[in-house]
N, C-alpha and C positions, 0 to 999 in steps of 0.2 A: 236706617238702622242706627240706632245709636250705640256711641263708643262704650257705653256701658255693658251692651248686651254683645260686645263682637269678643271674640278669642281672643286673646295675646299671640297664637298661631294663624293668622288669617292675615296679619299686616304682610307688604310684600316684601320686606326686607327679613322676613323670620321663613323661611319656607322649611319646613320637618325633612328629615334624610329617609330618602326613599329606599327602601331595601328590595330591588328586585330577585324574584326567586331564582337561583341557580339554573343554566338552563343542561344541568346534569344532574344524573341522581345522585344522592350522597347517604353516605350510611354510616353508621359511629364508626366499623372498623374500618374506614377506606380512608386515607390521608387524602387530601383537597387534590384535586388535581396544578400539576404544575404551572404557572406561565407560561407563554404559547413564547419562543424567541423569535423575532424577525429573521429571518434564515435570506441567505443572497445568493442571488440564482448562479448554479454553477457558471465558469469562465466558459465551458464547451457546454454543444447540445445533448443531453441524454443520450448514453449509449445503443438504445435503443434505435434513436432516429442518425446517428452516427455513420458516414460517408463511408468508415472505414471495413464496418461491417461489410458494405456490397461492393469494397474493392477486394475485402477477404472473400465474399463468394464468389468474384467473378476471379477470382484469382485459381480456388480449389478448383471449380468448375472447368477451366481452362488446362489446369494439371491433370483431370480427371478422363476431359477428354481425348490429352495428348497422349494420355500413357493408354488409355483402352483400344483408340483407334492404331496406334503402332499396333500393336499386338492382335487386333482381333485383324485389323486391315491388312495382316499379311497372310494370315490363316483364308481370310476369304481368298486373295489371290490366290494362294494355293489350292483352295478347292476348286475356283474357276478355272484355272490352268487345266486341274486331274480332269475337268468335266469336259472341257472343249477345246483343251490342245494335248490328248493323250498321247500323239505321237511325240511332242515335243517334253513331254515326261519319261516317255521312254528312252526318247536318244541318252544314249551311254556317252561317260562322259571319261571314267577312264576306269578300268579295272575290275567290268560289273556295276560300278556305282553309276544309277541312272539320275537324272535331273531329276526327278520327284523326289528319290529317295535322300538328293542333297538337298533340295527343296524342305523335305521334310524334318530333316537333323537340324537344318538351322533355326527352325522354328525354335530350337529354347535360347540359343544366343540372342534371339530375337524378343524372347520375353524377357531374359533379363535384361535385354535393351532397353523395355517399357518398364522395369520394375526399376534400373538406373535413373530414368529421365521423370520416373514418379519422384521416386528420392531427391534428385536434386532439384528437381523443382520446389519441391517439401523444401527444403532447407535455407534455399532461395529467394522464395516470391513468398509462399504461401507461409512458414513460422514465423518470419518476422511479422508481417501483420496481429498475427493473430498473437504475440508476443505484446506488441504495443495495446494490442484491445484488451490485454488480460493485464496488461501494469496499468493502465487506462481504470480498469476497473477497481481493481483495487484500493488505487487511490482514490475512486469514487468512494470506496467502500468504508474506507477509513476515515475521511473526509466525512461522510451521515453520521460514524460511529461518533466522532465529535462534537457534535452539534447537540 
């Protein structure tokens, strides 16, 4: 081919500016979409996958259990007792008042025993975690909001 008949766009040092099409859709009233920023991965793992969450459930869980079992585990004694040792509910113990019926008054000192040892364990073990998880977040939270 002669120099005559070739483009002034075809030498390799001219190469035309390619315009690839958006790979969004764009429409008069929509402003461009923004630059993407390189963002840097949090210092900790997503809350989500976060160690602190299943020391907070093993924590509630363990409170959950200690205060139902108090409580429900002395009512079952006591029903076992009434079932299979009714003479030993009847012995009097002074003044009329029989072992059952002491048995069975103390049953509420005994739940607010469970409802104590709920509480304090709440206050304890189980808010501060869950304290730390929620200032945890937040600052996760505020931290996206900046970006």
């Amino acid at each position: 081919m002669s120099d005559a008949f070739r483009s002034p766009y075809s030498s390799p040092e001219h190469v035309p500016p390619h315009h690839s099409p958006p790979s969004y859709p764009t429409y008069p009233w929509q402003p461009p979409p923004a630059e993407q920023v390189r963002r840097r991965p949090p210092s900790h793992p997503p809350l989500g996958h976060h160690s602190d969450l299943r020391v907070l459930r093993t924590a509630y869980r363990w409170q959950r259990r200690v205060a139902t079992l108090t409580a429900l585990g002395y009512f079952t004694l006591f029903l076992i007792l009434s079932a299979f040792a009714p003479s030993f509910m009847t012995t009097e113990v002074s003044g009329g008042l029989t072992t059952g019926l002491l048995l069975g008054l103390l049953q509420v000192p005994v739940a607010c025993l469970a409802i104590g040892v709920y509480e304090y364990t709440a206050r304890h073990t189980v808010d501060p975690i869950a304290d730390r998880i929620r200032r945890q977040a937040s600052l996760d939270a505020r931290q996206e909001t900046m970006r």
